[in-house]
FIZA-250503 format. One record per residue (C-alpha): x, y, z; residue in three letters; residue number from 1. Coordinates in steps of 0.05 Angstrom, whole numbers. Layout:
BEGIN
ATOM       c1       c2       c3   nuza   vexdren
ATOM        X        Y        Z    ALA       NUM
...
This chain:
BEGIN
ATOM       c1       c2       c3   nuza   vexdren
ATOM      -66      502      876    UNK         1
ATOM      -28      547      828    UNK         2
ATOM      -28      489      778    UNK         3
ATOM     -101      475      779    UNK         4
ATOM     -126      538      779    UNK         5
ATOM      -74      538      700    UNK         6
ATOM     -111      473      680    UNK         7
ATOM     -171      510      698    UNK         8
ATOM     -150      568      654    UNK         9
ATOM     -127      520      600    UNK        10
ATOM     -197      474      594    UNK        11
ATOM     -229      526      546    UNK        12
ATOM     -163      538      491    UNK        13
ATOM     -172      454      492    UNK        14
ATOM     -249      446      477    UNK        15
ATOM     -237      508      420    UNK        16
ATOM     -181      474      393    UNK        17
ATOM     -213      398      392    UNK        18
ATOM     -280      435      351    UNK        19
ATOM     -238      468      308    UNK        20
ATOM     -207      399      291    UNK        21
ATOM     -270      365      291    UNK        22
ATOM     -300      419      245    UNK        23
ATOM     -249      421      189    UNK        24
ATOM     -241      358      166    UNK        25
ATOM     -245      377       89    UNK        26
ATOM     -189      387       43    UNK        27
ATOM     -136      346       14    UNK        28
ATOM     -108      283       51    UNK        29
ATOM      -55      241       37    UNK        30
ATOM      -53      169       64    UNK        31
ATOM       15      143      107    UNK        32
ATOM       41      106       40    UNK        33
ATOM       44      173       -3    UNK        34
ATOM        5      132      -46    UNK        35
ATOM      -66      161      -54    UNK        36
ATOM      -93      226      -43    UNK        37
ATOM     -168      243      -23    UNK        38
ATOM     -195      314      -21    UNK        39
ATOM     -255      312       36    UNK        40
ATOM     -322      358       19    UNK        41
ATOM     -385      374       46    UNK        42
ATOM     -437      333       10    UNK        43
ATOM     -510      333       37    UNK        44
ATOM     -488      360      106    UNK        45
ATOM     -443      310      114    UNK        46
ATOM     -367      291       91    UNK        47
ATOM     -347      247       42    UNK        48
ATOM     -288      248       -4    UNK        49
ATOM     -257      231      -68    UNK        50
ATOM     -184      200      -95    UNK        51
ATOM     -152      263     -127    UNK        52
ATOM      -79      243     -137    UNK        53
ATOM      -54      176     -148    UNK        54
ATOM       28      164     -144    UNK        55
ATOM       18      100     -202    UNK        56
ATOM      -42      129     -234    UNK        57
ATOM      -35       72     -293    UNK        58
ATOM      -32        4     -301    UNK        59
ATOM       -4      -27     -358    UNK        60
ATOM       -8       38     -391    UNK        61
ATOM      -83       61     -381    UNK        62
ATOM     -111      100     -330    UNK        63
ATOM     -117       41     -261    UNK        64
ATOM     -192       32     -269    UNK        65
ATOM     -241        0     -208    UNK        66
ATOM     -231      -67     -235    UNK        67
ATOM     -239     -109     -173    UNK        68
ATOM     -309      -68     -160    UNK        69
ATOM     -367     -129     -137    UNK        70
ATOM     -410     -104     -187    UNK        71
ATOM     -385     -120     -256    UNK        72
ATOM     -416      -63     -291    UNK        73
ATOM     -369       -9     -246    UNK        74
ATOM     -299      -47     -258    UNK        75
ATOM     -288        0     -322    UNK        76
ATOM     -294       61     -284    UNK        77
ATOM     -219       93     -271    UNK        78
ATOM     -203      104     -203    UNK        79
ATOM     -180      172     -201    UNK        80
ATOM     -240      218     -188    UNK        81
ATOM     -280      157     -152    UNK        82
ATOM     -315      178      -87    UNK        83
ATOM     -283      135      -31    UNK        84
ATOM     -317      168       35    UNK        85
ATOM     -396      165       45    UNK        86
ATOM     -440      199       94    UNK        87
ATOM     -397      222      150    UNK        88
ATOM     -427      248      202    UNK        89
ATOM     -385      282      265    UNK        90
ATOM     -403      240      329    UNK        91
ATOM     -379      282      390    UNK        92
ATOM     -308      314      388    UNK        93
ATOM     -268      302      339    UNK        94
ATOM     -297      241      307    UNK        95
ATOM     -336      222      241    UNK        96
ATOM     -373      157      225    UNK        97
ATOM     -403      136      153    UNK        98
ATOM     -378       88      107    UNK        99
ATOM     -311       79       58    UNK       100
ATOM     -304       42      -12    UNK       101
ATOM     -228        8      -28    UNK       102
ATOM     -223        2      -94    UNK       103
ATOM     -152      -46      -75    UNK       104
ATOM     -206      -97      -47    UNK       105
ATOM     -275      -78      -78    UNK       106
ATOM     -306      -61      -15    UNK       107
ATOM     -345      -22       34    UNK       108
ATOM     -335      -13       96    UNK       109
ATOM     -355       22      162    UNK       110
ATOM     -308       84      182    UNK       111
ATOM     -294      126      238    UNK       112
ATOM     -242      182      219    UNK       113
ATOM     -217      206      285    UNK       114
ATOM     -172      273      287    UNK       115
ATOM     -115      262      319    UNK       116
ATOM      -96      346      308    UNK       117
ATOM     -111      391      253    UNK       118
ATOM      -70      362      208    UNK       119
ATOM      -59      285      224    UNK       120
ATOM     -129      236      222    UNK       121
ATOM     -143      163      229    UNK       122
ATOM     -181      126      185    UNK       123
ATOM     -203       64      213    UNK       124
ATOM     -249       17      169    UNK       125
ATOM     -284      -51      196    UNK       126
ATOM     -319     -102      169    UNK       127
ATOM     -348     -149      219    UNK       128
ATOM     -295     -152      273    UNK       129
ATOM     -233     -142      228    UNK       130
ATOM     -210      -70      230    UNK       131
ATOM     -148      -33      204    UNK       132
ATOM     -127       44      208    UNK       133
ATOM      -96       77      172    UNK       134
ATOM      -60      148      183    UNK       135
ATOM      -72      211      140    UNK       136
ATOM      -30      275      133    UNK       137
ATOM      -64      341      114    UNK       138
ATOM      -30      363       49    UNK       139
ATOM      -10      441       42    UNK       140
């Protein structure tokens, strides 16, 4: 009884803590490769997110531009400073759904960033039935 009656106590400090994830999301991110880093804003009353730090930031000494882009007329543009994360809106908890650009592929997909805590997410991008995550780390 003793130990219910703790869970009991507990269920509040869980829901506080699981909003507070779910409403921070923005700031700086790293991705589980150290290779890319994307700094998450508020943008329409929603999230989305640009690349902000890039651990090869050239290629063939010039600035790694969005070269495999689908649209011909965008492959010029550098990748640094590109806005990766579209439209994310929370969906219960500590979950967000919108869309994500790679610029390693050229293209969009659907997202759900899920908070794992406050300082570790999961980015998980689909198209069709293919999905992969991916892990982020808060950076300080």
């Amino acid at each position: 009884m003793r130990n219910l009656f703790l869970a009991l106590c507990a269920l509040p400090f869980l829901f506080t803590t699981t909003q507070a994830i779910a409403a921070n999301p923005f700031g700086k991110w790293i991705d589980e490769k150290g290779k890319t880093q994307v700094q998450l804003f508020e943008c329409n009353g929603k999230v989305c997110g640009k690349i902000i730090w890039l651990k090869k930031p050239l290629k063939n000494g010039k600035p790694k531009s969005d070269f495999k882009n689908k649209k011909k007329h965008l492959r010029n543009r550098p990748v640094l400073g590109l806005k990766v994360i579209y439209g994310m809106k929370q969906k219960g908890g500590a979950k967000w759904k919108g869309k994500a650009y790679n610029p390693d592929d050229g293209s969009i997909y659907k997202t759900t960033l899920k908070f794992v805590n406050a300082n570790t997410a999961k980015l998980k991008g689909c198209w069709k039935i293919i999905c992969k995550t991916r892990t982020w780390k808060r950076v300080k």
